[in-house]
C-alpha positions in Angstrom: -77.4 -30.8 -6.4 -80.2 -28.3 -7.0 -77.4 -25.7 -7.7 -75.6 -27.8 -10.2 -78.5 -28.2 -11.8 -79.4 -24.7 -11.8 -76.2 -23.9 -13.1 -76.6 -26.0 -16.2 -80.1 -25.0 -17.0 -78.4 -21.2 -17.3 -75.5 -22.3 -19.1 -78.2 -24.2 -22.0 -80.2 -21.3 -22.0 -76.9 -18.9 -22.1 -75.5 -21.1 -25.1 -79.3 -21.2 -27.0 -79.2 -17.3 -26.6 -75.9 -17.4 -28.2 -75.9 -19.6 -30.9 -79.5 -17.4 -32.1 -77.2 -14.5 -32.0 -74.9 -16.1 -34.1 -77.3 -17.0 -36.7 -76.9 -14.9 -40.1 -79.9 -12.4 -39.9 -82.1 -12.6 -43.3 -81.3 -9.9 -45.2 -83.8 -7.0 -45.3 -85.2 -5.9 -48.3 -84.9 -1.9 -48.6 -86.8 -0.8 -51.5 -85.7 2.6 -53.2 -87.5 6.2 -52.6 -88.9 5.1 -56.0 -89.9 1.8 -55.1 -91.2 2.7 -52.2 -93.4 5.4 -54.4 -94.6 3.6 -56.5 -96.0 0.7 -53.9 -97.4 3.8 -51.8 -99.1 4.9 -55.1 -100.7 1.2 -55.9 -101.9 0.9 -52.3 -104.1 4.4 -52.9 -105.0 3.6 -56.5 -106.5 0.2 -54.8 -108.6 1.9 -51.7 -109.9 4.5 -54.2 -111.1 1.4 -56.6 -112.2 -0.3 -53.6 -114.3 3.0 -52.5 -114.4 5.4 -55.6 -116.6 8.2 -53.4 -114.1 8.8 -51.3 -111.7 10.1 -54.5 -113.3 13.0 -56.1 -111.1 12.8 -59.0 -112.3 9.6 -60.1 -115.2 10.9 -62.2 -115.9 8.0 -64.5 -116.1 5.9 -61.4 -118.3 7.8 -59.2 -120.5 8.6 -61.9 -121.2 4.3 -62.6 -121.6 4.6 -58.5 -124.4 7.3 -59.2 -125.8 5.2 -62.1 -126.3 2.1 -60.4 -127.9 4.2 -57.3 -130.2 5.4 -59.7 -131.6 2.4 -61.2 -132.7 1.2 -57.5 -133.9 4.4 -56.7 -137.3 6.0 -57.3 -139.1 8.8 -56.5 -136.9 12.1 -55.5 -134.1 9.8 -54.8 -134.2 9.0 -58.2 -133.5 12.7 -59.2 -130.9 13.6 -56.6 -128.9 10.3 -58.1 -129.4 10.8 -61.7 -128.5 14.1 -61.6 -125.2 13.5 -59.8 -124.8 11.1 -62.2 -125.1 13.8 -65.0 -122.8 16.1 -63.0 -119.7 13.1 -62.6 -120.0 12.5 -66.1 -119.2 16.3 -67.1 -116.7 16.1 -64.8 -115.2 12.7 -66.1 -114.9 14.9 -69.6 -118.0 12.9 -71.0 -119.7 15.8 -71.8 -122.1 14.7 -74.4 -123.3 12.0 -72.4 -124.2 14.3 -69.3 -125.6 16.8 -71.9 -127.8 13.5 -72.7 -128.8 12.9 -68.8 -130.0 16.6 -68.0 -132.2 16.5 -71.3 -133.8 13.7 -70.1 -134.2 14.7 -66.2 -135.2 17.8 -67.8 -138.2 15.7 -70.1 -138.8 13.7 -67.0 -139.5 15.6 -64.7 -140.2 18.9 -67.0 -139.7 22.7 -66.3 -142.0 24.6 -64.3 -140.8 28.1 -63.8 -139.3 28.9 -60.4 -139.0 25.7 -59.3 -135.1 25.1 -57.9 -134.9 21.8 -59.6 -135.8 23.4 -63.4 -133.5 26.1 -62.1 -130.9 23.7 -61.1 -131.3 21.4 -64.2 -131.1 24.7 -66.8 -127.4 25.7 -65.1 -126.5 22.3 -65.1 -127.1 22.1 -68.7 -125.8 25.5 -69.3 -122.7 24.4 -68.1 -122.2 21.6 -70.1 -123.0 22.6 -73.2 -120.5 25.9 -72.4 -118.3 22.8 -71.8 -119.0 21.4 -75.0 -118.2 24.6 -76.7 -114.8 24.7 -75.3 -113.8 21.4 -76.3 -115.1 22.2 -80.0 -114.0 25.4 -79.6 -110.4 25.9 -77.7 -109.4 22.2 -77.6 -110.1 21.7 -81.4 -109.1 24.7 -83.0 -106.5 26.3 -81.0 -106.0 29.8 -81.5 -103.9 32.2 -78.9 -107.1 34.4 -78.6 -109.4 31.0 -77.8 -111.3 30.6 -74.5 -110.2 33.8 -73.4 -113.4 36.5 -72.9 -114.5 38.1 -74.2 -114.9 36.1 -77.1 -113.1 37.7 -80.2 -111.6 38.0 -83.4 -109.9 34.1 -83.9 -111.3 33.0 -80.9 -115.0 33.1 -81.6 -116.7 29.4 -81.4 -116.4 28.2 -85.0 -118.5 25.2 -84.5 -122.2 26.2 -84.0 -123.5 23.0 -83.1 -123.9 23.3 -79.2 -125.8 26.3 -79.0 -127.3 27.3 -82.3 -130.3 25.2 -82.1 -133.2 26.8 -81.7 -135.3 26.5 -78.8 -137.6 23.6 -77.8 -135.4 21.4 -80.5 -134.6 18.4 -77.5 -131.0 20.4 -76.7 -132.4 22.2 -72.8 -133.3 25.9 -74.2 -137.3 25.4 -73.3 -139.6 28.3 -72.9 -138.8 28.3 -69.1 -135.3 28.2 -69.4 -135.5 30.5 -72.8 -133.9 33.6 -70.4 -131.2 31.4 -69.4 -129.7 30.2 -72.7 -130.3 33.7 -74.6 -127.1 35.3 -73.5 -125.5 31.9 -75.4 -127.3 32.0 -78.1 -129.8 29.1 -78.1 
């Protein structure tokens, strides 16, 4: 009796087993190399939103991170953050509006000679305004000798704005960093 009953129990577990086997299997959605592409591209694009610091290339977004470190900061803090803000926002291509930061960390916190911060703040703004000129400059006015030094013939900077201001007119070139902008021509 125990063996007949044994024998049943393995013949409804054999015909369970086989009548799941015999079930039509849900069909599997393969997505193209494409597809697949483009959902592994959408998945990144979300971390980096999620975490924008961890993506260098997202400028614009790092440099609202830096911002909004800034405005809780204070103290050195406050430097180190606004200036990185200033340097994300050349990088984002928002050049003007980093120009606009280092002139003000510059009026802030002012130039003393030798100090690495003036130092630091004078090539940051040296850079941007050099920045500035080649957007006027090369990205403006094309011309095949453009952006390439030295400067010459049909590629010298047309627009004088960035760097023909004179010194101690609110665009960086202050007595201190005077020997810094003179090879540009501030």
């Amino acid at each position: 009796m125990k063996r007949e009953a044994l024998r049943w129990k393995i013949l409804g577990m054999a015909l369970i087993a086989g009548m799941s086997a015999c079930r039509t299997p849900e069909p599997s959605v393969t997505l193209s190399g494409t597809a697949r592409m483009v959902d592994t591209l959408a998945a990144i694009y979300r971390r980096a939103l999620a975490d924008p610091m961890a993506y260098y290339l997202l400028n614009s977004r790092r440099a609202e991170w830096w911002r909004k470190q800034s405005e809780q900061a204070g103290g050195g803090a406050y430097f180190a953050y606004q200036y990185n803000y200033a340097q994300e926002l050349l990088a984002a291509g928002q050049t003007e509006a980093a120009i606009r930061e280092l002139q003000a960390l510059l009026a802030r916190f002012g130039t003393y000679e030798g100090a690495p911060e003036t130092r630091q703040l004078l090539e940051a703004l040296a850079t941007a305004y050099f920045r500035l000129g080649e957007q006027q400059n090369c990205l403006a006015f094309p011309h095949p000798e453009a952006c390439i030094l030295p400067l010459q013939g049909g590629g010298i900077h047309r627009r004088g704005k960035p760097c023909s201001r004179q010194p101690h007119s609110g665009n960086g070139c202050s007595k201190a960093g005077r020997s810094t902008f003179s090879r540009a021509g501030c």
